[in-house]
PLY file of the C-alpha trace (Angstrom):
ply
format ascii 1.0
element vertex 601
property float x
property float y
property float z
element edge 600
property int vertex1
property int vertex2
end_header
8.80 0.02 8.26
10.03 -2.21 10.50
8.59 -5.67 8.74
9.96 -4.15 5.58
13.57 -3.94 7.25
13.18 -7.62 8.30
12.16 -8.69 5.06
14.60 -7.01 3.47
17.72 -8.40 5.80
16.14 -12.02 5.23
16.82 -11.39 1.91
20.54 -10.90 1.87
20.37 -14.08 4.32
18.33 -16.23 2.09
20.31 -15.09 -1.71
23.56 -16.83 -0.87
21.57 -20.23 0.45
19.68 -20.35 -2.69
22.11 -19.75 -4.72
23.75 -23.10 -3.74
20.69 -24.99 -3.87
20.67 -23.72 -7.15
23.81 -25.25 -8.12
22.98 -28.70 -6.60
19.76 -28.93 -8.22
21.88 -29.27 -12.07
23.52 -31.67 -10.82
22.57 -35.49 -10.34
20.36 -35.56 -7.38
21.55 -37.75 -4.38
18.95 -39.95 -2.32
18.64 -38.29 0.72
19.84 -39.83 4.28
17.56 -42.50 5.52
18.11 -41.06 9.25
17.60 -37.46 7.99
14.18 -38.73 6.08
13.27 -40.27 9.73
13.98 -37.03 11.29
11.56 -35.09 8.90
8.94 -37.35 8.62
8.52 -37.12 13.05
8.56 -33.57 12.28
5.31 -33.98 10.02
4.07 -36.58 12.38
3.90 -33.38 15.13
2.02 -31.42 12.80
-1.80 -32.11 13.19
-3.14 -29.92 10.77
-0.94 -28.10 7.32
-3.64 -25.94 5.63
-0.48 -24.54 3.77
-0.17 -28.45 1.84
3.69 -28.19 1.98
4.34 -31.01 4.06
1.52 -32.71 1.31
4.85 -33.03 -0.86
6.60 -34.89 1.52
5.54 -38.87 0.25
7.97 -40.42 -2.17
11.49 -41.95 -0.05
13.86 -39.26 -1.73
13.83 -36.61 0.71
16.34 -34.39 -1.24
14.23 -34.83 -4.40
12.77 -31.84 -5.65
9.19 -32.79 -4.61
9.90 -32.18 -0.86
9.05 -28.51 -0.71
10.98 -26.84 1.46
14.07 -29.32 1.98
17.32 -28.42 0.63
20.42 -31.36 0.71
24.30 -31.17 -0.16
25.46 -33.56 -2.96
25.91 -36.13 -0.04
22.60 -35.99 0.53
22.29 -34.73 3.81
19.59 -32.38 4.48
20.98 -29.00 4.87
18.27 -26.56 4.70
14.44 -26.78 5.98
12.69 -23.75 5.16
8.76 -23.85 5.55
7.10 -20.22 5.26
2.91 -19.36 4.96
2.42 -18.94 1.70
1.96 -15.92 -0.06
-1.16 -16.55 -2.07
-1.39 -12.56 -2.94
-3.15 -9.56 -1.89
-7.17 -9.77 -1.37
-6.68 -13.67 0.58
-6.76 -13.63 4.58
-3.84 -15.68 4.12
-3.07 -15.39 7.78
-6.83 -16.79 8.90
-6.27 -19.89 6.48
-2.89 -20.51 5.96
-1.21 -22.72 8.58
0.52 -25.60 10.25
-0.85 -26.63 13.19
1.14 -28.90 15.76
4.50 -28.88 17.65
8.28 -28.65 17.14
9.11 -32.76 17.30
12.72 -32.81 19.11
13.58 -34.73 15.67
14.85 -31.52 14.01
17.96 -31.54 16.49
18.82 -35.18 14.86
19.43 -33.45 11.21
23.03 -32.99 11.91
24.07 -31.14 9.02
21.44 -28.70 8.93
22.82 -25.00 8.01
19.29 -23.01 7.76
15.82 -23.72 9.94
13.45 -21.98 8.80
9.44 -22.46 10.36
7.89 -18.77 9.99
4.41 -17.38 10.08
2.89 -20.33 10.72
0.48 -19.09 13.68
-0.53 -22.69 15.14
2.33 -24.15 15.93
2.48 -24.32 19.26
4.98 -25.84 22.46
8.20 -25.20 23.72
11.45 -24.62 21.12
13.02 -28.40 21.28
16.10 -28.60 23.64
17.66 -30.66 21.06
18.00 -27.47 18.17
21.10 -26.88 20.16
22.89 -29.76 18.61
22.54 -28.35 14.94
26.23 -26.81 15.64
26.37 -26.20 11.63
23.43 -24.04 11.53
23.77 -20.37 10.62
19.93 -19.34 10.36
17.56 -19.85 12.83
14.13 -18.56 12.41
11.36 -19.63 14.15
8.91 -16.05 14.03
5.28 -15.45 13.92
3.76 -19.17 15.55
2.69 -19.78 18.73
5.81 -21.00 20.40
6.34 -20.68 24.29
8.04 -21.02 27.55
11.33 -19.89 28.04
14.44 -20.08 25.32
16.19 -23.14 25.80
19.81 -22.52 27.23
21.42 -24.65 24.80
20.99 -23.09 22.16
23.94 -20.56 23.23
26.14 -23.57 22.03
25.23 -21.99 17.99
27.80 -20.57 17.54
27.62 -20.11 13.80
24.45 -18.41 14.04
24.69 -14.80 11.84
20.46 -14.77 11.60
18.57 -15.64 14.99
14.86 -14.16 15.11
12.04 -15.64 17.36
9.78 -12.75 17.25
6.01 -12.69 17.00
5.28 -15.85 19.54
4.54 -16.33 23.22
8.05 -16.93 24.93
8.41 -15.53 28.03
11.33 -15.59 30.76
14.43 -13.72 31.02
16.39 -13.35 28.01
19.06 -16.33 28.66
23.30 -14.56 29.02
24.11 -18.00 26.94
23.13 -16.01 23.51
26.13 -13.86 24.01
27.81 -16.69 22.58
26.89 -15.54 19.51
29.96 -13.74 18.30
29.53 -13.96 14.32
24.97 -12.21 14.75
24.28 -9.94 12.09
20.60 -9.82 12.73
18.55 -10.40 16.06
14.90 -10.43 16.49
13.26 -11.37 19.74
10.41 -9.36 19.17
6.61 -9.36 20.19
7.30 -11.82 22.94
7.34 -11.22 26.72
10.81 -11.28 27.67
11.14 -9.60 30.93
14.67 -8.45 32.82
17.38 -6.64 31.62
19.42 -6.64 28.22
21.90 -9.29 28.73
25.28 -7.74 28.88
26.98 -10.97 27.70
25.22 -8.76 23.75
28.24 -6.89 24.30
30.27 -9.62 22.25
27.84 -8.99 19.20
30.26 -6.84 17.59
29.07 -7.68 14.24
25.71 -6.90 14.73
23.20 -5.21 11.82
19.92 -5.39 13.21
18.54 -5.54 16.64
15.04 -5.71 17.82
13.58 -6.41 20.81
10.91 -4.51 20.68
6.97 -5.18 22.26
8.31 -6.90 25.36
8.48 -6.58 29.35
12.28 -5.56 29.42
13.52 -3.21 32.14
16.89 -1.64 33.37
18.56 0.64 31.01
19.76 1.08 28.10
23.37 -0.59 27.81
26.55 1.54 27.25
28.00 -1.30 25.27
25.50 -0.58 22.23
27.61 2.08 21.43
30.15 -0.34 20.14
27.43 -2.05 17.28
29.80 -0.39 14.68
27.87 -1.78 11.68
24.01 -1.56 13.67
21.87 -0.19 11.29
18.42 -0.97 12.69
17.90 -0.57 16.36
14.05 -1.24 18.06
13.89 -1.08 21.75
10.29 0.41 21.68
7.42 -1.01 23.74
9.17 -1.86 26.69
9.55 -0.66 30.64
13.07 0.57 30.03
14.22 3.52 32.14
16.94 5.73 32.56
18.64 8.29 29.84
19.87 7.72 26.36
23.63 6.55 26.35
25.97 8.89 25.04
28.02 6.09 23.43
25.23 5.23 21.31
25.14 8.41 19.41
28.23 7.33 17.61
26.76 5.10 15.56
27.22 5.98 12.68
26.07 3.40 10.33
22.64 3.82 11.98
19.15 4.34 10.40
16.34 3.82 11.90
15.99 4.16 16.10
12.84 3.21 17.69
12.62 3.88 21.26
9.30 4.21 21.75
7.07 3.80 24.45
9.50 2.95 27.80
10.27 5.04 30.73
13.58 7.17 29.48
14.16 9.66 31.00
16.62 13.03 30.95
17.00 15.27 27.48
17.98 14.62 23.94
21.47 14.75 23.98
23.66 17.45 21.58
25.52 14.79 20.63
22.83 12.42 18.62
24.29 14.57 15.20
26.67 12.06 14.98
24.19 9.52 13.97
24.99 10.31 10.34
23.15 8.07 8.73
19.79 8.38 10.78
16.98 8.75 8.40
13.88 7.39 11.01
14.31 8.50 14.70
11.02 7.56 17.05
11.31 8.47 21.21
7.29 8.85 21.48
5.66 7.98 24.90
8.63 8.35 26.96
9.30 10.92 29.99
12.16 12.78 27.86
12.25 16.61 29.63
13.98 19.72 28.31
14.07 21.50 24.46
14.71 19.88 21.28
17.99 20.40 20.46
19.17 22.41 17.66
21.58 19.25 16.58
18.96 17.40 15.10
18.20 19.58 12.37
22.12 18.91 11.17
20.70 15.40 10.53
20.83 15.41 6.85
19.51 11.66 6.14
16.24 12.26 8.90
13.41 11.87 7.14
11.43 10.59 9.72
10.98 12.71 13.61
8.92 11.75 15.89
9.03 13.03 19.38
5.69 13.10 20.44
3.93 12.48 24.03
7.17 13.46 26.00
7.98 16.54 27.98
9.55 18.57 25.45
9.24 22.94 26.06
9.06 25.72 23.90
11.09 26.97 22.09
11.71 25.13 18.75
14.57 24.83 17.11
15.38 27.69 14.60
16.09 25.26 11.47
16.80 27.16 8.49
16.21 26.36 4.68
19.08 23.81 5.21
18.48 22.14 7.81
16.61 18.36 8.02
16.61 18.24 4.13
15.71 14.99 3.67
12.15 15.45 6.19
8.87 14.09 5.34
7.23 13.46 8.43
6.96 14.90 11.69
5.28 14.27 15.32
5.64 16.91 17.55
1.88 15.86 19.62
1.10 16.07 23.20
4.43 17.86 24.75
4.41 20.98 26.98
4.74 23.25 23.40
2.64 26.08 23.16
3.43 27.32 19.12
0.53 29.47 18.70
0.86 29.01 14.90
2.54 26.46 12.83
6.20 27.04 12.53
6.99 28.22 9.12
9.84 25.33 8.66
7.39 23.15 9.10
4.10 24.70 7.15
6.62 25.61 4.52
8.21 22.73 3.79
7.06 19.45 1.51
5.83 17.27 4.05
3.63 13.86 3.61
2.91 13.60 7.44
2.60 16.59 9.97
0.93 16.06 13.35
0.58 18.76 15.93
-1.77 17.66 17.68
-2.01 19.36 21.45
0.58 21.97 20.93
-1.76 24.78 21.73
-2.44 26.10 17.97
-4.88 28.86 18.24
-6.36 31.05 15.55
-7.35 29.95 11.93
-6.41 26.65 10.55
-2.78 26.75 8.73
-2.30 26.98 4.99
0.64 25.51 4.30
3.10 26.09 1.38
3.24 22.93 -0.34
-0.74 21.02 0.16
-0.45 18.43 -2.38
2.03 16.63 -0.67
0.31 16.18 2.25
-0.69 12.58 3.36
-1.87 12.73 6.59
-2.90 16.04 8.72
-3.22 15.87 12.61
-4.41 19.01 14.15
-6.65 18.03 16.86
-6.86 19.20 20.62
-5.77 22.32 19.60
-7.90 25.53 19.69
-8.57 26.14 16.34
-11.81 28.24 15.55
-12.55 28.73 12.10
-10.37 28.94 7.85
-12.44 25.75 6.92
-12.46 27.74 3.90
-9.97 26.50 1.10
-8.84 24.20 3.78
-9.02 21.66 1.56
-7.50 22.84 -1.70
-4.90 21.19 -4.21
-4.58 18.50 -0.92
-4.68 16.16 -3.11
-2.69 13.32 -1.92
-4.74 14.03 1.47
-5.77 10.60 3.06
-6.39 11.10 7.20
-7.30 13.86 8.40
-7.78 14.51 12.21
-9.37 18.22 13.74
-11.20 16.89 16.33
-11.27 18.35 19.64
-10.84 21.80 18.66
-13.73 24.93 18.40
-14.30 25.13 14.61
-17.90 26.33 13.74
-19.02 25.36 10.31
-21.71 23.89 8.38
-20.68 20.97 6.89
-21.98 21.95 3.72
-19.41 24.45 3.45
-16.88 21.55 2.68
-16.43 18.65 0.60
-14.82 15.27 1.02
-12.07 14.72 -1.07
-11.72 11.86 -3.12
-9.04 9.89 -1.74
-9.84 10.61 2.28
-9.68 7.42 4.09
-10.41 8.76 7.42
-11.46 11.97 8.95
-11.92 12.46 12.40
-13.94 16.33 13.08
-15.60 15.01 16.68
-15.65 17.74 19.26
-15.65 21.05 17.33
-19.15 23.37 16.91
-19.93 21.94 13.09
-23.45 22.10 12.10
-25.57 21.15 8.99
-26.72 17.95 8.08
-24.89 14.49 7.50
-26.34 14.63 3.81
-23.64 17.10 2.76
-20.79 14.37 3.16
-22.71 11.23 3.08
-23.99 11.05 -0.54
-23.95 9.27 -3.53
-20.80 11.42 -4.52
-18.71 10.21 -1.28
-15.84 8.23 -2.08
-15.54 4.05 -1.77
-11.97 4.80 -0.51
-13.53 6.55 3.04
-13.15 3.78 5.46
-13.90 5.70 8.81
-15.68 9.24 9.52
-16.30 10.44 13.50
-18.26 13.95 13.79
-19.90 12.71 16.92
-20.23 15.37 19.68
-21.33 18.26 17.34
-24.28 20.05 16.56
-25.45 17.83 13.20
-28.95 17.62 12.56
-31.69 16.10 10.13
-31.73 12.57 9.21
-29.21 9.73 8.51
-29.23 9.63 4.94
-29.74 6.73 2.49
-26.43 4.60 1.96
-25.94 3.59 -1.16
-24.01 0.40 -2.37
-20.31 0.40 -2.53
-19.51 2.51 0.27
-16.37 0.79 2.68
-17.10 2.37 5.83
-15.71 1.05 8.85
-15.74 3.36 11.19
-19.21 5.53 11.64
-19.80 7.67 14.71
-21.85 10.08 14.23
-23.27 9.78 18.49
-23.94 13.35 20.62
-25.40 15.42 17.86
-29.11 16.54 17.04
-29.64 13.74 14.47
-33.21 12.94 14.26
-35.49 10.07 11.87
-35.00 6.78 11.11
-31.88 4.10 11.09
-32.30 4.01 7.24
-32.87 0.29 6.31
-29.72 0.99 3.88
-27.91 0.71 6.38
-27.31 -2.88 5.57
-25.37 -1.41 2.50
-22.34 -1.11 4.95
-21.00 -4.64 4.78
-17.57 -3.97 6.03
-18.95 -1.61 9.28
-17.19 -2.68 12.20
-18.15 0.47 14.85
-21.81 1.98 14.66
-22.27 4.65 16.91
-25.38 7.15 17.30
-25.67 7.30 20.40
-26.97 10.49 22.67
-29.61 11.74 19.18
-33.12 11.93 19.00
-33.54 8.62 16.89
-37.05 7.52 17.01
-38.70 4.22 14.97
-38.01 0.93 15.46
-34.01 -0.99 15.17
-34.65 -2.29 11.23
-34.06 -5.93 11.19
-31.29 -5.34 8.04
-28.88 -3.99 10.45
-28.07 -7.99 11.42
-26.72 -8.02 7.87
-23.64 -6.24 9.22
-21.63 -9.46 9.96
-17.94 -7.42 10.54
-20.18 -5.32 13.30
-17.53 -5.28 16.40
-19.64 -2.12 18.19
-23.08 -1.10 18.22
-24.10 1.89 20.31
-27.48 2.91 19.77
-27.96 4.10 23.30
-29.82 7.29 25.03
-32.57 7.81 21.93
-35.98 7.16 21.47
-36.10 3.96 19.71
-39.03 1.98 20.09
-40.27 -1.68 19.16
-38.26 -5.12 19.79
-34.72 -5.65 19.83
-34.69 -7.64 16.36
-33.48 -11.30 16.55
-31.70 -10.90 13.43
-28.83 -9.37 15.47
-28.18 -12.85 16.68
-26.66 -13.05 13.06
-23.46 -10.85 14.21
-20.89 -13.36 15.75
-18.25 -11.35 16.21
-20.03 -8.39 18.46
-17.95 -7.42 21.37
-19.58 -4.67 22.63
-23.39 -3.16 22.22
-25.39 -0.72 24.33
-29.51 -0.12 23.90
-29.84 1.94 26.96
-32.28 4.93 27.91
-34.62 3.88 24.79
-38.60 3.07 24.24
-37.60 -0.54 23.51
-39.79 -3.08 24.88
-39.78 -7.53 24.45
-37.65 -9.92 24.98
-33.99 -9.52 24.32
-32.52 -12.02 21.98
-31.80 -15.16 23.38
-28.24 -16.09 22.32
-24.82 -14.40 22.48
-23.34 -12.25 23.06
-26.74 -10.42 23.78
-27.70 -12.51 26.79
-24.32 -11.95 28.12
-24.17 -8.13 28.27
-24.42 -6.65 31.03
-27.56 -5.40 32.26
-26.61 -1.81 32.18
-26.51 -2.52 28.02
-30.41 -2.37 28.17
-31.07 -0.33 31.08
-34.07 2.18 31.43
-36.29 1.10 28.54
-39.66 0.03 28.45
-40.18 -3.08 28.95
-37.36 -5.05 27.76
-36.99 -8.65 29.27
-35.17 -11.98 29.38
-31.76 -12.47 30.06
-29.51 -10.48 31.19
-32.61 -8.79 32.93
-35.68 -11.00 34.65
-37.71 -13.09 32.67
-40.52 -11.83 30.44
-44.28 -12.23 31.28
-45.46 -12.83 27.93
-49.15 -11.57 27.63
-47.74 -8.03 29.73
-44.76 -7.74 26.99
-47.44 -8.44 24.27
-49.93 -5.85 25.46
-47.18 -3.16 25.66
-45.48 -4.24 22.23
-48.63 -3.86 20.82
-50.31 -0.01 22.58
0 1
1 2
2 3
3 4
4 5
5 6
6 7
7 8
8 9
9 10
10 11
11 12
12 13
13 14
14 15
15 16
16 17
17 18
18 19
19 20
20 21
21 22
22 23
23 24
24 25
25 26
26 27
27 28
28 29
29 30
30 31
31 32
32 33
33 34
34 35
35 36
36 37
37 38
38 39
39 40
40 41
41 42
42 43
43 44
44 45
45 46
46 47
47 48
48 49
49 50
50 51
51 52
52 53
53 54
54 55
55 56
56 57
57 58
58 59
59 60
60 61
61 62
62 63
63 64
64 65
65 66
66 67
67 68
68 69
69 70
70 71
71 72
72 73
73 74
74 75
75 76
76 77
77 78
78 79
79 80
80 81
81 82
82 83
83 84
84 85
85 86
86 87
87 88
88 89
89 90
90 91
91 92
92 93
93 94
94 95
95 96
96 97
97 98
98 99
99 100
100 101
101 102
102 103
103 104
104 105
105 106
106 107
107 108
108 109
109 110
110 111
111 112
112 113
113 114
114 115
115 116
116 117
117 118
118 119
119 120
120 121
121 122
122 123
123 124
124 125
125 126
126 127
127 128
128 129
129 130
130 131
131 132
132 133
133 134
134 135
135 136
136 137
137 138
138 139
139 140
140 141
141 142
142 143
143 144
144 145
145 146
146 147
147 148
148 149
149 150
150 151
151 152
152 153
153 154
154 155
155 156
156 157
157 158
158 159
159 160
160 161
161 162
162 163
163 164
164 165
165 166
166 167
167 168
168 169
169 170
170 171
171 172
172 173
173 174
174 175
175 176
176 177
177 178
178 179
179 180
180 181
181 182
182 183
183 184
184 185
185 186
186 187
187 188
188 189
189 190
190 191
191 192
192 193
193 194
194 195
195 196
196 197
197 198
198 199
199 200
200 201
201 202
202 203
203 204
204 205
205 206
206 207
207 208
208 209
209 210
210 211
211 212
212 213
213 214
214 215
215 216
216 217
217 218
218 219
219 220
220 221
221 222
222 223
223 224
224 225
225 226
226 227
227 228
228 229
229 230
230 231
231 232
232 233
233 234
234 235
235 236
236 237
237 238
238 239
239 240
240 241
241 242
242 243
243 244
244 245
245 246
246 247
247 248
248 249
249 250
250 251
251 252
252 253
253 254
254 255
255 256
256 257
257 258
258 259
259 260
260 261
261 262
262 263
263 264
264 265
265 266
266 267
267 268
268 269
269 270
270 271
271 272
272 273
273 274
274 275
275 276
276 277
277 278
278 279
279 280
280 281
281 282
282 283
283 284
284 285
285 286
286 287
287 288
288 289
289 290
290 291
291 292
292 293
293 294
294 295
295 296
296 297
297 298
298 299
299 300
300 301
301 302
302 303
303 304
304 305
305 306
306 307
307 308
308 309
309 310
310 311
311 312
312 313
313 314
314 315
315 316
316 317
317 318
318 319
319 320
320 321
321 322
322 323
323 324
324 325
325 326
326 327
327 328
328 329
329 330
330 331
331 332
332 333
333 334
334 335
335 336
336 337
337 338
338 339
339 340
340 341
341 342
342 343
343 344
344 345
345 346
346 347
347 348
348 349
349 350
350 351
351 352
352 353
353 354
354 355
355 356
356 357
357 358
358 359
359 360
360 361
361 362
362 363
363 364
364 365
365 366
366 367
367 368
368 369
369 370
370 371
371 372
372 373
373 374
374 375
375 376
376 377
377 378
378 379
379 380
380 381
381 382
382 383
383 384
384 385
385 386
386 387
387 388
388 389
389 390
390 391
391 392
392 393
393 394
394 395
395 396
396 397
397 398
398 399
399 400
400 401
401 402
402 403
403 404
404 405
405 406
406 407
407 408
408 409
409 410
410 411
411 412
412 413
413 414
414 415
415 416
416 417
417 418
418 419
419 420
420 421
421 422
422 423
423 424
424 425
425 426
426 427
427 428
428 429
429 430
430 431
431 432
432 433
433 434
434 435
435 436
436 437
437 438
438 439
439 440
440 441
441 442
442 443
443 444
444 445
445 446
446 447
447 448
448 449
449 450
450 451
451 452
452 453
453 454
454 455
455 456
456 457
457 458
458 459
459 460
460 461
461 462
462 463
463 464
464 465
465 466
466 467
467 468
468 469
469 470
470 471
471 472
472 473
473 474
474 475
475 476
476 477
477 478
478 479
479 480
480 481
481 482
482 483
483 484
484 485
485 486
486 487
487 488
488 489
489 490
490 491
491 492
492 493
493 494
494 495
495 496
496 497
497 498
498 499
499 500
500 501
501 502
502 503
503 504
504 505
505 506
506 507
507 508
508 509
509 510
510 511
511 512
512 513
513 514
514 515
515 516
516 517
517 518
518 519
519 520
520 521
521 522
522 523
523 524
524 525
525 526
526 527
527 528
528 529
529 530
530 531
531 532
532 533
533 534
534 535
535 536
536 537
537 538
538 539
539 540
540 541
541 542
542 543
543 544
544 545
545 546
546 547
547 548
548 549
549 550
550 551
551 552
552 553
553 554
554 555
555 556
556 557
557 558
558 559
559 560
560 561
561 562
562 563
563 564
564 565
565 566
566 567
567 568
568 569
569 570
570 571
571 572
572 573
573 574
574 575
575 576
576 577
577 578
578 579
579 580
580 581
581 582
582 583
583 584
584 585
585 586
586 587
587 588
588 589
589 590
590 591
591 592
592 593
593 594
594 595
595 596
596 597
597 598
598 599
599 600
């Protein structure tokens, strides 16, 4: 939500700019400044590496020619626009892994005097301090420097921008108090500092902003409290404070913001109640305060919010009793998160199991009895009911959900066989750990499960039989199936999982030997095959998984040396603990002909 806001302010920012360079490019093009050429060219000189080939277009002596991607000029041929962005080379590429500049900001950019719009986003490798000399480009009106590597602090100077209306710098590595000199800008309709590490207090020098659309400042080390003076953003329509250490209450004067519609607050330290008065936020359609220390009731205001069609409110304080919200009130919801307060509902409100809702979580608000049907299934997108004490209505659970795609129940006391159910087709994740289920993993891992499941966790059941055969196709990334009664083989299939990142089945009765196909699962980021009865060698094929972070053989019948490489000779000890006879680093050497003999009985 939030990138889609940014991308969707940049452009309104970027329509009017191109629109010129539209017009300039019918007319007669004009040979670009030989000092503005020098300028650019030092600026490709800093980069060491351009996997993106834009600057490749930089080599004929016209610098306002067409070929220089990214440069825009005025008819005087003065360079008034640099925009360089990662390409997009569309959906299925890791453009972010391959796409990039690599280098520094050369101090040359502050020598294009007539520059209007900077541009340099998303280009992850770019690295340094932000040049000192940007804060001579007293013509520029966009600055936008997000998603690189950039740090130290924000140069003081650049307060001296006066004509700034776009200023974003999120998504790098700055880090220092948030300089007072930005206040100068009086004409900011959009500010991004975001995903930084920006520590202190809001500056109250913002106060001037009074033109100010979009503010986000979010995923930083900011304390103090909230400001008063946000109450006078007249025009603020997006508002991110979330993932910070701010404390204190929510300011009255910013629930008269009227033009306002989304407010992210999440994760701080606020403190104190919802206040009565946030209905005047008349426009409000997304309102997050999760992870917070909010106390009190929800009040009955909210529901008046016509436009909300996003609550969430979870992992705060909150007490019973709901608000009574008729058939008019919140018309507009769609998703609600109500987890992990001090609620104890019993059963699922009826404004909220009766209403057409893509997102409902209630997770650890004390739900007893059977699971909920609600009114309107086939709207549902997502389902949290976990840590609740649900016992059985498995039953029909599932029918006409069919939009259903993640579904959470763990941690509850359902008892089931899990033949009594059946995946549907568009699940992505489902998450049943903790409950009483029994059957076999055969009745939701077969050749009728659905490419589209990415992660399944029934670990800490009662399943038991064998791991099934996996057949090709499946997209699993997520499979923990540890703390049940599974028993047999690791299939050798199980090299048809080639996007598994977390393997889990640990705390079974797994006997045979590790099959040396599982070191075809290159995205493997966890293995955990600990506290079974696995026997033979660790298999060197394992070495094959570069990207393993974390893997644990204890309490097995394993027995030779471990592999010789990382990260498996960097484990801790504790990873291979009570086996047989398992040797070589990180435990003491091996004594071959003893190993042998043992490997071998």
């Amino acid at each position: 939500m939030q990138i889609l806001k940014w991308v969707f302010n940049l452009f309104f920012i970027y329509s009017s700019f191109n629109v010129f360079a539209g017009m300039v490019a019918q007319r007669s093009p004009m040979v670009c400044s030989e000092a503005d050429r020098a300028a650019l060219l030092d600026f490709k000189a800093k980069i060491v590496m351009d996997t993106t080939e834009i600057l490749s277009s930089w080599v004929d002596r016209d610098c306002c020619g067409e070929d220089w991607e990214g440069v825009q000029c005025n008819q005087r041929g003065r360079v008034t626009g640099l925009q360089l962005q990662r390409p997009d080379r569309g959906s299925g590429t890791a453009t972010g892994d391959v796409m990039y500049m690599k280098g520094t900001l050369s101090p040359s950019l502050g020598a294009l005097q007539f520059l209007e719009t900077l541009v340099i986003s998303g280009m992850k490798h770019i690295t340094g301090p932000i040049p000192d000399s940007l804060s001579n480009l007293t013509h520029l009106t966009t600055l936008v420097l997000e998603d690189n590597s950039l740090e130290g602090n924000i140069p003081l100077g650049l307060g001296h921008l006066s004509s700034l209306n776009a200023f974003s710098l999120s998504g790098n590595h700055l880090r220092g108090q948030i300089p007072p000199s930005l206040g100068n800008f009086r004409n900011l309709n959009l500010l991004n500092l975001a995903r930084n590490s920006f520590s202190g207090p809001i500056p109250s020098t913002f106060k001037s902003f009074i033109s100010l659309q979009s503010l986000d400042v979010s995923f930083n080390l900011l304390t103090g409290h909230i400001p008063d003076f946000v109450g006078q953003f007249r025009n603020l329509t997006y508002l991110d404070l979330s993932n910070n250490l701010l404390s204190g209450q929510i300011p009255i004067s910013m629930c008269s913001l009227a033009s306002l519609s989304d407010l992210s607050l999440n994760q701080n330290q606020l403190t104190g109640t919802i206040p009565d008065q946030l209905v005047g936020l008349k426009s409000l359609a997304s309102l997050q305060l999760s992870e917070n220390q909010f106390i009190g009731q929800i009040p009955e205001s909210i529901s008046r919010l016509k436009n909300l069609w996003n609550l969430n409110l979870s992992r705060n304080g909150f007490i019973d009793p709901l608000p009574v919200i008729g058939v008019g009130g919140l018309p507009s919801l769609l998703s609600i998160d109500l987890s992990h307060n001090n609620l104890s509902l019993g059963t699922v409100p009826g404004w909220i199991k009766d209403r057409q809702l893509s997102d409902v979580n209630l997770a650890g608000c004390r739900l007893r009895g059977a699971l909920p049907k609600f009114t309107r299934p086939d709207s549902l997108s997502s389902l949290d009911l976990s840590d609740n004490f649900f016992t059985d209505g498995i039953l029909g659970f599932f029918t006409n959900m069919s939009s259903l795609q993640k579904l959470k129940l763990s941690n509850n006391q359902l008892k089931f066989d899990l033949s009594a159910i059946r995946l549907l087709d568009g699940l992505s994740a489902i998450d049943l750990h903790s409950n009483q289920l029994t059957g076999s993993l055969s009745s939701i891992l077969n050749n009728r499960t659905s490419s589209f499941l990415d992660a399944l966790d029934v670990s800490n059941n009662q399943i038991s039989g064998a791991i099934p055969e996996f057949n090709e196709g499946l997209n699993l990334k997520v499979l923990n199936i540890g703390s049940n009664k599974i028993a047999g083989h690791i299939p050798i299939s199980v090299s048809n999982l080639i996007q598994l990142e977390r393997f889990d089945i640990s705390r079974n009765q797994m006997a045979g030997t590790i099959p040396t196909s599982l070191g075809l699962l290159l995205n493997l980021q966890w293995l955990d095959l600990s506290i079974n009865r696995l026997n033979g060698k660790i298999p060197n094929s394992l070495l094959g998984i570069k990207d393993l972070r974390h893997a644990n053989f204890r309490a097995n019948r394993l027995c030779g040396e471990i592999p010789q490489g990382r990260p498996y000779n960097i484990f801790p000890a504790s990873a291979y603990a009570h086996n047989l006879c398992l040797c070589g680093k990180p435990l003491p050497s091996c004594r071959t002909k003893s190993v042998t003999k043992k490997i071998g009985s």
